[in-house]
N, C-alpha and C positions, 0 to 999 in steps of 0.2 A: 504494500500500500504506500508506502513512505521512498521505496524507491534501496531502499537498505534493509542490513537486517538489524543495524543499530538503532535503540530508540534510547529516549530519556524521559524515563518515570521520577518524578518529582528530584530532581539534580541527579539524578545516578544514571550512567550510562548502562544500559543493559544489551548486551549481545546474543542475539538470537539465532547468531548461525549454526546451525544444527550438529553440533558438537557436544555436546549437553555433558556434562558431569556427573559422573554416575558412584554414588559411596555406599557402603550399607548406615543404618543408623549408627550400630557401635566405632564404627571406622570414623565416622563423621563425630561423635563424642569425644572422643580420641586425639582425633586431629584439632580440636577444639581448645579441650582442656585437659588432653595430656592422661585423661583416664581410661583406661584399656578394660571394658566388662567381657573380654573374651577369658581376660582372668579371674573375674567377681565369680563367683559361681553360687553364693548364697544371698538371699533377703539380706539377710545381716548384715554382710560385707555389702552391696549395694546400698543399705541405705547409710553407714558410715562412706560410701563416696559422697552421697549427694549431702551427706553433713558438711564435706570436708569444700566441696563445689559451693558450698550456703546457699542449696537449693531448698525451697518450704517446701515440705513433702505433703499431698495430702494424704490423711490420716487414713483412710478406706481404700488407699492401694498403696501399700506397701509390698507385692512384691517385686522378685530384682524385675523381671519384666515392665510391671507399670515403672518401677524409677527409674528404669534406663528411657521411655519413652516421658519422663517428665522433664529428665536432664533434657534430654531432646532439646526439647519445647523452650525450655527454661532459656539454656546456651546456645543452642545450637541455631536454633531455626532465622534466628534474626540476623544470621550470618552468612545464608543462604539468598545471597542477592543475584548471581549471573544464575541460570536455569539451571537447576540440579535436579537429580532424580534420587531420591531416600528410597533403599529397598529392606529387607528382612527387616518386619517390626516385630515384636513381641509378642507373642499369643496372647497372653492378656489381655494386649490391644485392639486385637483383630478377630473377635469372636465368632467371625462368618467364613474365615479365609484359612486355606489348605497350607497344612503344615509343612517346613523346607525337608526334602527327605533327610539331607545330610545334619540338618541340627533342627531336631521337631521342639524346638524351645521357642523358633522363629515360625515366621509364615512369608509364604510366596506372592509379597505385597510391596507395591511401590508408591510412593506420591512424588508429584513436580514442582517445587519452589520457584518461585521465580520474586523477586525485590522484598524476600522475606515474609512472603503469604505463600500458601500451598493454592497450588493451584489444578489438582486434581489427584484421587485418587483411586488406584484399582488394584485385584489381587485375583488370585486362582481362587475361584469359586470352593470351598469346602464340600465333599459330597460322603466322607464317609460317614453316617445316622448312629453310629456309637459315640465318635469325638463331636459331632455337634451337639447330640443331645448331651453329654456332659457338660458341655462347654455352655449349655444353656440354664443346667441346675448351676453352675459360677457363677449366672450371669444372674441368677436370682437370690443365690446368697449376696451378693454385693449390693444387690439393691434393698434387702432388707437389711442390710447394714448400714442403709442410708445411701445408696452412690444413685442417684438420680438419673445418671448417662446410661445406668446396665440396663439392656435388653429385656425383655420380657420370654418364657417359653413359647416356643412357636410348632406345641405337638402335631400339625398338619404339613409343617415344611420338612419336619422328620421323620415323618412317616411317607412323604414323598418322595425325598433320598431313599430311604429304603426299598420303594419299589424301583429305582433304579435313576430317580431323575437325574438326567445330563449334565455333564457340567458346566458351566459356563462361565464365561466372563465379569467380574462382579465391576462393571467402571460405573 
């Protein structure tokens, strides 16, 4: 439209030639502030990082999953100005979305930054009807623990995996 692929969103130059930058979350925490959770391997040790980052934790996700996806948010995200693509988020985070085979802690989900806003996200549709329905009794202990964002059961979307529904694209 502009004749370029260079534009300027409120004084910052942004480059949109299709090169995009590609991190996982933990690589990009990392690169940020120097904190490596491919070594955190407990709540515990996770939430002593983000004590140590002076990240405010909220109290109803404590664990290492949701705090590595708080540091995210916290550090990280506003640092995410030329187009980047965030990929393995936290199962915790991703309640819909199919687990990375090599480390089922993650999930096969990406979003696109651009000037520090996300600007879209997608993941491999989840289709196995054991991890989602589990994943959906999580998702109601947290909400009766008060977390207002967790999901409600969805016994008809589970029993439609079950008879085989396809998988798809979740963007």
């Amino acid at each position: 439209v502009l004749g370029t692929t260079k534009i300027t969103y409120q004084g910052t130059e942004i480059d949109l030639t299709p090169s995009w930058k590609r991190i996982s979350m933990i690589d990009s925490i990392k690169e940020v502030t120097g904190v490596d959770f491919n070594k955190i391997e407990t709540d515990e040790d996770a939430k002593k990082a983000a004590e140590e980052l002076h990240v405010e934790l909220d109290e109803l996700k404590l664990t290492r999953g949701e705090i590595i996806n708080q540091i995210f948010e916290a550090k990280v995200e506003e640092t995410l100005i030329q187009p980047t693509f965030i990929y393995d988020y936290p199962v915790e985070v991703s309640p819909l979305t199919k687990r990375k085979p090599s480390d089922p802690r993650l999930t096969e989900r990406f979003e696109i930054f651009i000037g520090a806003r996300e600007y879209g996200n997608a993941y491999s549709e989840l289709n196995d009807p054991i991890d989602q329905r589990d994943r959906f009794v999580e998702q109601i202990k947290q909400k009766e623990a008060g977390d207002e964002e967790a999901n409600d059961m969805d016994e008809d979307f589970c029993v439609a995996i079950e008879y085989g529904l396809p998988p798809t694209g979740g963007m």
